[in-house]
VEXTIMI-602800 format. One record per residue (C-alpha): residue number from 1; residue in three letters; x, y negated, z negated. Coordinates in pm, 1 decimal. Each point is the difference from the previous one (the first is absolute). Layout:
// residues N
NODE    nr   rest         px         py         pz
NODE   NUM    ALA          X          Y          Z
...
END
This chain:
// residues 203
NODE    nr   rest         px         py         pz
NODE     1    UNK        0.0        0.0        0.0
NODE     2    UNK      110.5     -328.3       73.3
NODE     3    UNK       67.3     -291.5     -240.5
NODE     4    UNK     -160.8     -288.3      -33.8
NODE     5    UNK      335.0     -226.2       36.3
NODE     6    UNK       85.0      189.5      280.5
NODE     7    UNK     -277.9      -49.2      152.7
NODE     8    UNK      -26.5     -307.9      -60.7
NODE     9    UNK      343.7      -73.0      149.2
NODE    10    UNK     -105.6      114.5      321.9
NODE    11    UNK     -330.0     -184.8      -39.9
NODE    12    UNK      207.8     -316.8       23.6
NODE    13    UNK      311.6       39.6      136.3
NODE    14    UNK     -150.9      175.0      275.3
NODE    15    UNK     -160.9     -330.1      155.3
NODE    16    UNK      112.4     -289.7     -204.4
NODE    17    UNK     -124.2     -262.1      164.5
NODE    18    UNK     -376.1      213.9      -61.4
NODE    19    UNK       86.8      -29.2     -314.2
NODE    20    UNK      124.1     -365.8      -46.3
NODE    21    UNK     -326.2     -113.1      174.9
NODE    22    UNK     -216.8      202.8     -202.5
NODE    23    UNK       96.8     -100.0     -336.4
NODE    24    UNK       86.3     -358.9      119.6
NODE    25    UNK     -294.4     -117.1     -304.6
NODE    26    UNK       12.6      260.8     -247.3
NODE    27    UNK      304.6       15.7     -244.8
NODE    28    UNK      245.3      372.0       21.9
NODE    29    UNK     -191.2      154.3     -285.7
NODE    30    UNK     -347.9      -23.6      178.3
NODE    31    UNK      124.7      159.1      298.0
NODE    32    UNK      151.4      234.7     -161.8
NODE    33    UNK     -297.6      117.5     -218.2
NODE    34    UNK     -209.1      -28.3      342.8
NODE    35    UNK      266.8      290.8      157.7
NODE    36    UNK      -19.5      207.8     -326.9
NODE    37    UNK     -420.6      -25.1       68.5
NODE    38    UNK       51.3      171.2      318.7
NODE    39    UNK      281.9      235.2      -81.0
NODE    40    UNK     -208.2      134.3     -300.3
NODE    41    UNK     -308.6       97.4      239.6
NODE    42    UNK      236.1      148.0      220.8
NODE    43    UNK       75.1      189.4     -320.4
NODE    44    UNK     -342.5       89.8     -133.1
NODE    45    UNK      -46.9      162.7      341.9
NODE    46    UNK       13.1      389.7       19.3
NODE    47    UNK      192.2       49.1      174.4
NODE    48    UNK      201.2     -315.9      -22.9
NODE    49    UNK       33.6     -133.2      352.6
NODE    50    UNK      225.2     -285.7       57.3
NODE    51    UNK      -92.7     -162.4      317.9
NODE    52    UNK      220.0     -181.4      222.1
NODE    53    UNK      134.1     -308.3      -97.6
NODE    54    UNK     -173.3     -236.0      202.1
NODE    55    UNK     -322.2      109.2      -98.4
NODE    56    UNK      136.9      -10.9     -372.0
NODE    57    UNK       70.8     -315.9       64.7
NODE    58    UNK     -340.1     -124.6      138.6
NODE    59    UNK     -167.9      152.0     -302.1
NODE    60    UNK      264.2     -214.2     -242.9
NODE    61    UNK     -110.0     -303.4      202.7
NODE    62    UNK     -378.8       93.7      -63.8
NODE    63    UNK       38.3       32.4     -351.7
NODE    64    UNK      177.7     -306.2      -50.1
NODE    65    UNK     -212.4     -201.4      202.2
NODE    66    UNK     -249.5       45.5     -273.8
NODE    67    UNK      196.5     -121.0     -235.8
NODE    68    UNK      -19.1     -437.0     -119.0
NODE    69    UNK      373.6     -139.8      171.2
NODE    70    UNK      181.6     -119.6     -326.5
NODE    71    UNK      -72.2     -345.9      -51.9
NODE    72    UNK      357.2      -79.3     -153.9
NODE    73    UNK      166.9      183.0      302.1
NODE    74    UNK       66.7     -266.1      212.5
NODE    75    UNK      292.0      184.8      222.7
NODE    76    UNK       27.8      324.2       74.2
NODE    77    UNK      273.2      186.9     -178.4
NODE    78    UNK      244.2       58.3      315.8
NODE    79    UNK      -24.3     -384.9       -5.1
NODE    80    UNK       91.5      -54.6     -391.0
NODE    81    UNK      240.7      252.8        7.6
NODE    82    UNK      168.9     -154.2      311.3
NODE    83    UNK       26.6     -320.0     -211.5
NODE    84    UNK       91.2      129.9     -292.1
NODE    85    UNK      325.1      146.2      173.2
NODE    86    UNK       54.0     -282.7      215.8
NODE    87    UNK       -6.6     -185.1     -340.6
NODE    88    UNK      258.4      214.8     -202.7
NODE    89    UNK      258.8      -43.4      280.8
NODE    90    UNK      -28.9     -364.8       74.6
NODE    91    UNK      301.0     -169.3      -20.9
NODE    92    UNK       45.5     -236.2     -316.6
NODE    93    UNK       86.3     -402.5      119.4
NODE    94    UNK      272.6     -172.6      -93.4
NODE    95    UNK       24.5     -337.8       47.2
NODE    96    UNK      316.4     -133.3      197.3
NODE    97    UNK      282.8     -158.0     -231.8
NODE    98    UNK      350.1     -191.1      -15.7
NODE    99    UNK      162.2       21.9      372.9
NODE   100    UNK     -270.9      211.1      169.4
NODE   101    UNK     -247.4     -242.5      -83.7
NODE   102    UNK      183.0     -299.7      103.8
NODE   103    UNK       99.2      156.3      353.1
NODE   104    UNK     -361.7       74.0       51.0
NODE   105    UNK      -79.4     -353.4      -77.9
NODE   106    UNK      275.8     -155.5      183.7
NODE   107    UNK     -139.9      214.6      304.3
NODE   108    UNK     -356.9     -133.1      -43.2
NODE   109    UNK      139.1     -369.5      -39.7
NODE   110    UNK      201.5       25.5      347.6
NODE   111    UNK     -319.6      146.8      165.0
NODE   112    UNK     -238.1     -321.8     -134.5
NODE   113    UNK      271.9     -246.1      111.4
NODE   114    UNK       36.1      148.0      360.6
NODE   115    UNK     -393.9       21.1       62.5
NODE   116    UNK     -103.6     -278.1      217.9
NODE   117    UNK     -164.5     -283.2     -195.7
NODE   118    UNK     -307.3      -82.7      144.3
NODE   119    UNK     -218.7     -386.6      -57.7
NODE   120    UNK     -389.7       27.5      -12.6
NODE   121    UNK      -37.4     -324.5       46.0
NODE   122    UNK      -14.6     -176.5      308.2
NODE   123    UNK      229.4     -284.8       46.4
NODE   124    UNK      -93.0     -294.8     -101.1
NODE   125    UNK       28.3     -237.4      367.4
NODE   126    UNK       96.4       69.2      326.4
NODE   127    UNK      328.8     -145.5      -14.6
NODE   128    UNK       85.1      222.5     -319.0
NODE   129    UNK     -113.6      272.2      163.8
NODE   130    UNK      279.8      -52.8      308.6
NODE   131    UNK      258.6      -88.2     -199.1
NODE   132    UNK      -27.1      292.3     -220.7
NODE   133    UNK      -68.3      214.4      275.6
NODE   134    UNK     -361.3       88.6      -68.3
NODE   135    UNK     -305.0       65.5      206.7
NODE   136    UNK     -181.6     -340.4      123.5
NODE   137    UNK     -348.6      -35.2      -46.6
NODE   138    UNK     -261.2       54.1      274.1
NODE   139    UNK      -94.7     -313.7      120.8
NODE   140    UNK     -394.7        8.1      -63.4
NODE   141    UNK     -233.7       41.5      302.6
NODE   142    UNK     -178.5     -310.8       99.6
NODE   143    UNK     -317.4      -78.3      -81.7
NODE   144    UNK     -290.3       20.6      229.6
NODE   145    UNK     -147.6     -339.8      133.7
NODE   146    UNK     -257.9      -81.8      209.0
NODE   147    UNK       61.4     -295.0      221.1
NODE   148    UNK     -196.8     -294.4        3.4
NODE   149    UNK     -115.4       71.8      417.8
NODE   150    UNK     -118.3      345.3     -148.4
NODE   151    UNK     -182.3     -148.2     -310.5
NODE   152    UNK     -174.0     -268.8      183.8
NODE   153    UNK      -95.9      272.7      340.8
NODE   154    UNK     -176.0      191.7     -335.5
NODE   155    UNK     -158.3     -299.8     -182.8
NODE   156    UNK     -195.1      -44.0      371.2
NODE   157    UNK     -119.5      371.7       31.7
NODE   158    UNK     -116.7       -3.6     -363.6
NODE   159    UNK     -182.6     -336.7       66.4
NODE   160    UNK     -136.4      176.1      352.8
NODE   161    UNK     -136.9      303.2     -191.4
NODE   162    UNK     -149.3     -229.1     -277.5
NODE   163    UNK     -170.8     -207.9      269.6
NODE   164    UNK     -138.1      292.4      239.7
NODE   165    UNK      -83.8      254.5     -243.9
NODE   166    UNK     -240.1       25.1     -307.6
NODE   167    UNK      193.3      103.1     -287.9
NODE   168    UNK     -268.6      237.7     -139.3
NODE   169    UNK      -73.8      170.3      289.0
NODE   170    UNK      270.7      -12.7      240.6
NODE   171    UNK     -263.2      -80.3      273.3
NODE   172    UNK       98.0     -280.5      271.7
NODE   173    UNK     -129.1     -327.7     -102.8
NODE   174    UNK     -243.6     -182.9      266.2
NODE   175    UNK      293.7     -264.3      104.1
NODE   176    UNK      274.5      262.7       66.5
NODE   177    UNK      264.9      -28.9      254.5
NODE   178    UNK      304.2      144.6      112.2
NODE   179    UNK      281.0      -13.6     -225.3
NODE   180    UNK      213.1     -218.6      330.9
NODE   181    UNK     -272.6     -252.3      -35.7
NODE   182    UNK       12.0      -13.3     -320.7
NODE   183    UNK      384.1      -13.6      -20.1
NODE   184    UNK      -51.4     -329.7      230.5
NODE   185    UNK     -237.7     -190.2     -228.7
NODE   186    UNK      219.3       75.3     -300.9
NODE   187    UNK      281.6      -99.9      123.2
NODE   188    UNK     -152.0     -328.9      136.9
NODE   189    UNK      -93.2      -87.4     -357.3
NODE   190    UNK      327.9      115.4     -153.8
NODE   191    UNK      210.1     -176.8      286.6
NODE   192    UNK      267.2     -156.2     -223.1
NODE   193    UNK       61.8      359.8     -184.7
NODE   194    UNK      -40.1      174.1      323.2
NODE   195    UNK      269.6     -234.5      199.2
NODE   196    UNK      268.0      -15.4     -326.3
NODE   197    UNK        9.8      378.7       24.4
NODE   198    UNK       26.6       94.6      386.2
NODE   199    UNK      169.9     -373.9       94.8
NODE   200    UNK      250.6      -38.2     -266.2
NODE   201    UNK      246.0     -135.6      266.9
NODE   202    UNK     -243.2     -290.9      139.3
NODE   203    UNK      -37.3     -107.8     -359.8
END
């Protein structure tokens, strides 16, 4: 008859990563009272039959699927236990003293003083900025204007639209005309405007 801890061995070892997943929220002892479950019925059998191990282990994972994860198991034991030995055999630190420590900071000085130094701020004129060899500013785009030809050419279709159409309705008004004629007779009764802006030279 077979023991339990060899059994059990094989249980595990056999497919570790089974294993690891399985248990991933239950601590070692739970999973290991789970197996004994199963091993015991294989026991009370007559005759005992011990069934291959992957259905052993499908029959572990029912049983312990029953049973409430362990709250206070947070990480599953490969995990802790990987810690744990990464934690015995971490190296001590000791801090750098006498000539070690003033090479290192020599070395860190001499790397500071050869980095570029670099000026957020902009210089302060234009001339500064040549002389000291800097960028020089972009000159600023001009502003849009509207020339005094183009205001008064608007002024007169406004005034032609006010005088042809009803505002409410956008309907033609009984005295319309073409917007020509009507250029003519505003322009006779702005003459002086008119002629300043299209006859500046005969002024």
């Amino acid at each position: 008859m077979r023991s339990f801890d060899d059994w059990f061995d094989e249980l595990t070892n056999g497919n570790q990563i089974w294993a690891e997943q399985i248990s991933m929220h239950h601590k070692p002892k739970t999973f290991e009272d789970c197996a004994r479950k199963v091993y015991n019925a294989y026991l009370a059998a007559d005759p005992a039959p011990f069934p291959p191990m992957q259905v052993a282990r499908g029959y572990v994972g029912n049983v312990l699927g029953k049973v409430q994860p362990d709250k206070t198991c947070s990480k599953d034991w490969v995990t802790k236990a990987l810690e744990k030995h990464e934690q015995d055999n971490k190296e001590e630190w000791i801090p750098l003293t006498g000539e070690e420590r003033q090479k290192r900071l020599a070395e860190f000085k001499a790397m500071i003083d050869a980095a570029p130094m670099v000026n957020a701020m902009p210089p302060i004129s234009k001339k500064q900025a040549i002389e000291e060899g800097g960028w020089i500013p972009k000159k600023a785009d001009p502003y849009p204007t509207t020339s005094p030809g183009e205001l008064y050419k608007k002024e007169r279709h406004i005034a032609w639209i006010e005088t042809c159409y009803d505002a409410r309705t956008k309907e033609p008004l009984p005295g319309w005309m073409e917007e020509s004629v009507f250029n003519l007779i505003f322009d006779e009764e702005n003459y002086d405007e008119y002629f300043k802006l299209f006859n500046p030279k005969k002024l």
